[in-house]
C-alpha positions in Angstrom: 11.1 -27.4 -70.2 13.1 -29.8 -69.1 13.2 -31.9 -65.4 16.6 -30.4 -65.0 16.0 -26.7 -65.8 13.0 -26.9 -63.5 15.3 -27.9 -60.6 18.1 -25.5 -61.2 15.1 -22.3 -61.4 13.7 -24.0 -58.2 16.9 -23.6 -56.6 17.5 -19.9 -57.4 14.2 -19.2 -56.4 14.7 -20.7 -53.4 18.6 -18.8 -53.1 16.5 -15.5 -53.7 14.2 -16.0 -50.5 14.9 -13.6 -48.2 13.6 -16.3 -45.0 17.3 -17.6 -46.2 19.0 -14.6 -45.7 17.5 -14.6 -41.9 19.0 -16.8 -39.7 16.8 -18.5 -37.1 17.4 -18.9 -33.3 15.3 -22.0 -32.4 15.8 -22.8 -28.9 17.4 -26.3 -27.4 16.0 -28.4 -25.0 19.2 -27.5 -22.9 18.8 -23.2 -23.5 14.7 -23.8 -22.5 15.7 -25.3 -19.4 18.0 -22.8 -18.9 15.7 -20.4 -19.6 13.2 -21.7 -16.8 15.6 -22.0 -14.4 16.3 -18.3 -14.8 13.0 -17.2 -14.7 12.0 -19.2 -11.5 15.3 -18.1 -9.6 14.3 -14.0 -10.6 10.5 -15.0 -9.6 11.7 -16.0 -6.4 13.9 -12.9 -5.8 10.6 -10.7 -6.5 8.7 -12.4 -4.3 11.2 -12.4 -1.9 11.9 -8.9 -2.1 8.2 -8.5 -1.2 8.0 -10.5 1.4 6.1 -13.1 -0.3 3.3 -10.7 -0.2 1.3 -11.2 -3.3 0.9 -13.2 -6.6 3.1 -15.4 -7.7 2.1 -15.7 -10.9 2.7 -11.3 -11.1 6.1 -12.5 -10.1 6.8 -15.4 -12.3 5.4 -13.2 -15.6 7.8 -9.8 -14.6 10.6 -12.3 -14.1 9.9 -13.9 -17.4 9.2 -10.6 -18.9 13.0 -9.3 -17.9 14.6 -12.8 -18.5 12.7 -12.6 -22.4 14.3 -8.7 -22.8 17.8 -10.0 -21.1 17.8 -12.9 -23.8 17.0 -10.8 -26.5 19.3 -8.2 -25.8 22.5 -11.1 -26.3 
């Protein structure tokens, strides 16, 4: 076997791998900021619609919760 053939089997293997057929969202710096920001506004809003009555952690994970679901329903 050849240096050549091994490259060109490499290659189809690699063609073959369904990870390629999946394409992967990764995030930017600017959609994570974005991201944040969204969650802290909707955190505010629930706690503000309670009267800032409670935890704000609770608030800050439902608002991240709906802000995750929002983002993966784009």
């Amino acid at each position: 076997m050849t240096l050549k053939s091994t490259k060109s089997s490499a290659k189809t293997a690699l063609s073959k791998s369904p990870l390629n057929s999946q394409k992967v969202k990764v995030p930017t710096k600017k959609n994570a900021s974005n991201r944040h920001s969204q969650i802290e506004k909707e955190a505010y809003y629930l706690a503000e619609k309670a009267s800032f009555q409670g935890d704000s952690l609770a608030y800050w994970l439902q608002a991240e919760s709906s802000i995750n679901k929002n983002i993966a329903l784009k």
